[in-house]
N, C-alpha and C positions, 0 to 999 in steps of 0.2 A: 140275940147277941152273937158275937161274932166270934169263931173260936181263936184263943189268940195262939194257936199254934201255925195255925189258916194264915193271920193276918201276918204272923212272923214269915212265914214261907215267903210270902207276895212283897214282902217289904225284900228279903232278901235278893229275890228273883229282878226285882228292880234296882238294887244295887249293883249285883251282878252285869246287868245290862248298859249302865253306865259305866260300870267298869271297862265293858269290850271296848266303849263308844270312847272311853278316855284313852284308853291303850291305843287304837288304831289312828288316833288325831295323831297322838304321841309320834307317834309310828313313822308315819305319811310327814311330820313337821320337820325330825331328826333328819329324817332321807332328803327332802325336797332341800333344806337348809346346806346340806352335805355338798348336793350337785350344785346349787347353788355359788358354794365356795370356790370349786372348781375353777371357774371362771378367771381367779389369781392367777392359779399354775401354767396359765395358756401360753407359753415362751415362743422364744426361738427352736426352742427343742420337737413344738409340732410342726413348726414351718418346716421343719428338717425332714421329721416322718412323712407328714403327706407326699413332699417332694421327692423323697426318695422311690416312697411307693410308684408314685403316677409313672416318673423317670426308668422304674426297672423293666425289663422285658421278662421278668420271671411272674411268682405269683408270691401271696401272703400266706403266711403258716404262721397260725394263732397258737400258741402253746400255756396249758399252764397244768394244775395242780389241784388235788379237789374244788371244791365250789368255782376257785377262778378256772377250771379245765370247763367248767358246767357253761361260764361265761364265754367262754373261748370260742366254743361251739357256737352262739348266739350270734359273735361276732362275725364269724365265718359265714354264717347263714346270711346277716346284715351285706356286708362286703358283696356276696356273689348276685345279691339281687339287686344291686346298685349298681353293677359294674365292672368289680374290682374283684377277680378271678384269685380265691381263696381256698387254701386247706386247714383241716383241724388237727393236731398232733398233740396227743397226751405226755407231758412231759413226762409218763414215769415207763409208758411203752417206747417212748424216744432213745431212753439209753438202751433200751432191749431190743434194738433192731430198727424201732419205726423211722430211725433219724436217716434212714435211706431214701424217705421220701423227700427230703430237702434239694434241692437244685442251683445250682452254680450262682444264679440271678436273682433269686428267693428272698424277699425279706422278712425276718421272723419274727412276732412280735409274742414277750414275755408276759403274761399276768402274771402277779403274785399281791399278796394283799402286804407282807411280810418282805419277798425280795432273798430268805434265808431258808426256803427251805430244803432238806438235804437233795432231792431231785433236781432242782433247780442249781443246787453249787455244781450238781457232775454233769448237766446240760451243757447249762452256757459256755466252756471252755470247749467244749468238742462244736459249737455253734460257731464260736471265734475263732478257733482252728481253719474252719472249713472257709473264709471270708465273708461269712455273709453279714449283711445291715442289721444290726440287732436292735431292735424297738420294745423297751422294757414299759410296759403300763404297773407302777407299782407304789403301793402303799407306805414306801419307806425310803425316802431319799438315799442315805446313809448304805442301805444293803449293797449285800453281794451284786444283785440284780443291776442298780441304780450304777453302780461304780464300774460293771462290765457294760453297759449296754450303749451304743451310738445315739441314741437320743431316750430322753428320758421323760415319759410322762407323769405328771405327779398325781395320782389320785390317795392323798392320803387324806381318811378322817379323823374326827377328833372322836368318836364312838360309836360303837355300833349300836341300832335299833333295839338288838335283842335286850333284856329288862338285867341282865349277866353281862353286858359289855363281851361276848363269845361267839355267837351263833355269827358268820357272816352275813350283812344285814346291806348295813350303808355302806360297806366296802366294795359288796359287789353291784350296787346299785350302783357303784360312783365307776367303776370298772367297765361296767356296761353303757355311762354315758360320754365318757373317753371314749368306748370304740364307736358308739355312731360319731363322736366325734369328726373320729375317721373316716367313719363310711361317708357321710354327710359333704365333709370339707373338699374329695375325691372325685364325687358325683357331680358335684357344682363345679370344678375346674375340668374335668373332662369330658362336660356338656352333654352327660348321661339325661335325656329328657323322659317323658310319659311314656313315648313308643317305645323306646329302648327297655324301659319297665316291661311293659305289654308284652314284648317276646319271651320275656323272664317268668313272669307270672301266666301264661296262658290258661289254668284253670279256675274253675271258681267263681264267686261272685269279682273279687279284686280284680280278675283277668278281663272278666265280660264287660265291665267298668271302663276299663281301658282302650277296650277294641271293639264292645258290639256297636252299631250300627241303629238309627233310628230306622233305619229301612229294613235291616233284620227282622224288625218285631211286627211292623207294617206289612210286610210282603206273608205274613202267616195268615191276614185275613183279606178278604173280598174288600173293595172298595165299594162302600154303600153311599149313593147318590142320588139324586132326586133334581131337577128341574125347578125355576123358580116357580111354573105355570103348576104344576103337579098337583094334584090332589090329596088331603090327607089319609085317603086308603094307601095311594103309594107310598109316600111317606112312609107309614107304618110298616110297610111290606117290606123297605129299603131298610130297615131301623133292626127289625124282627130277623131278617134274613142274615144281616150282616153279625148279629150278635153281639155290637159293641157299644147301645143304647143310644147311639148318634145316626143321622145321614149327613154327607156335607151337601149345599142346596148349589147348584151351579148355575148360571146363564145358557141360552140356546150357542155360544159360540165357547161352551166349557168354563170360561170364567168361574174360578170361588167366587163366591156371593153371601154365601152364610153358611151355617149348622143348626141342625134341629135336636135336642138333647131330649130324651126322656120328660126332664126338669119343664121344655118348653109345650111339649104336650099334656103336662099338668095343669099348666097355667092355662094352654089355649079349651083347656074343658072348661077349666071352674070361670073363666071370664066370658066363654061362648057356648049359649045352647044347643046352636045350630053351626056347630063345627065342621060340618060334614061338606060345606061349601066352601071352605077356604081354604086357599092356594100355601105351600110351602113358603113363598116370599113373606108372606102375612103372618105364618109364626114362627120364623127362622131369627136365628141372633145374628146380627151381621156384623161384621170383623171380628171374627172368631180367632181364638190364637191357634197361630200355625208354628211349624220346624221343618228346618232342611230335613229330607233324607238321609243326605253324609253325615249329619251331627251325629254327635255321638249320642247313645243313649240316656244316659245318666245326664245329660243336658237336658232332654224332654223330660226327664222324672223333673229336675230344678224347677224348670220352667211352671210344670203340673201343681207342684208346691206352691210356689207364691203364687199363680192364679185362680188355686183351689179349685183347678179342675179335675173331672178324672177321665177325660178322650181329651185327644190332640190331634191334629189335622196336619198331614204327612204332607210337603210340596214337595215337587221335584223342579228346581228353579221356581215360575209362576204356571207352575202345573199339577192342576190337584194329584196326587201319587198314591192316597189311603189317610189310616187314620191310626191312631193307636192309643190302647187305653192300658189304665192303671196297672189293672192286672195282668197284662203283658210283663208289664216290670217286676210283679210279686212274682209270678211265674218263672224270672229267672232268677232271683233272688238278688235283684238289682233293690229292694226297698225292705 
């Protein structure tokens, strides 16, 4: 029998587990719903902010207040990889000196979830003193924030995530989808494209994504080749040497003609006993998939996926150039 203190534990344990599982739908439904709403508040008032931004010859300085300072920062981060040349200023080191870093052409944009709190009443008058664009992202139409600020975005919820209506949850969720908002609206009118990313990003897998080169990963190995006339000792020798379980099969005038895979020296055992006589034409696959050289890399990975290969065949125009395989790509941590 069963001990039923045993069987209470495991009953619990599985309640418990759908607990989490209800909490985090909860969670994810509240927040998605939130930004969702969003959508309403989309005015004249962002028309206003974007354009101001793009139109200044200064930069953006996000400022806010705990959790939305946390936000601020994200957005800052957002903004300068897109584009749109931004600072982070903590509205409470602002009064203490930092608000030196603000500039003549500067537009400053406020988070607050509230719009009242006491940092933000002694901010924004020394903001508006100075002339600058004031871009309030804030929780509270009505507030201090909403009623000083030159345009005003409304990211207000109807509750937050947390189980206490307390913790900032979907407020700063909703805060952070205002500022891509921004980043986003910015990037697309001032034709911020992949390369311009590219120079932003240059580490990493993101970077290499961007910039490497199918002929970067190509030019790291020998081009393994073979004749259509060839025998399959060369073959293997071409296969073995090169390291990348392929040869590509050419014509006497260089012409691609085909590929010889690992896969097709399987096949040519278990269907030929006397293999040792036949010619590379004879077990080559012919119209093998090929890629430019200048593509990008992560285009040969694409390519690799829907054809469920794992070599690709390098051209340079209609000129064989190498080959490249899968694990090139693991290798830079392209997959």
């Amino acid at each position: 029998m069963h001990n039923p203190k045993t069987v209470k534990t495991i009953f619990k344990l599985i309640l418990t587990d759908k607990k989490i599982i209800d909490s985090a739908r909860r969670t994810i439904s509240i927040e998605a719903n939130a930004v969702k709403k969003l959508i309403k508040y989309l005015n004249a008032d962002l028309i206003l902010a974007v354009k101001k931004i793009y139109s200044s010859k200064g930069r953006v300085v996000v400022t806010g207040i705990g959790k939305s300072a946390i936000i601020a920062q994200k957005i800052v981060a957002t903004f300068n990889s897109t584009g749109t040349p931004a600072l982070y200023m903590h509205a409470a080191d602002a009064i203490h000196g930092d608000l030196g870093m603000i500039q003549k052409e500067d537009v400053i944009i406020c988070i607050s979830k509230s719009g009242e709190s006491a940092e933000i009443k002694v901010l924004i008058p020394l903001i508006k003193h100075s002339g600058n664009f004031l871009i309030g992202i804030v929780g509270n139409e009505k507030s201090f924030l909403a009623k000083n600020s030159d345009s005003v975005l409304n990211t207000t919820v109807e509750k937050e995530a947390c189980s206490n209506n307390l913790a900032p949850t979907t407020s700063t969720t909703a805060q952070m989808a205002m500022g891509d908002v921004l980043a986003v609206c910015l990037q697309e009118i001032s034709g911020f494209s992949s390369k311009d990313f590219a120079r932003f990003h240059p580490g990493g897998a993101l970077g290499k994504k961007l910039y490497m080169k199918v002929s970067d990963l190509s030019a790291q190995h020998t081009k393994p080749m073979v004749f259509e006339t060839d025998n399959i000792s060369k073959v293997i020798v071409a296969m073995t040497g090169g390291r990348l379980g392929a040869t590509a099969v050419l014509d006497k005038k260089g012409k691609l003609k085909g590929i010889i895979t690992d896969g097709d020296l399987r096949r040519m055992i278990e269907k030929n006993s006397n293999y040792g006589k036949l010619t590379a034409a004879e077990v080559m696959s012919k119209n093998p998939k090929t890629i430019q050289m200048e593509e990008l890399a992560v285009n040969a990975l694409q390519l690799m996926r829907e054809k469920n290969i794992t070599q690709i065949i390098v051209m340079n125009k209609q000129s064989y150039s190498g080959m490249m395989h899968v694990h090139d790509l693991l290798r830079e941590g392209l997959l």
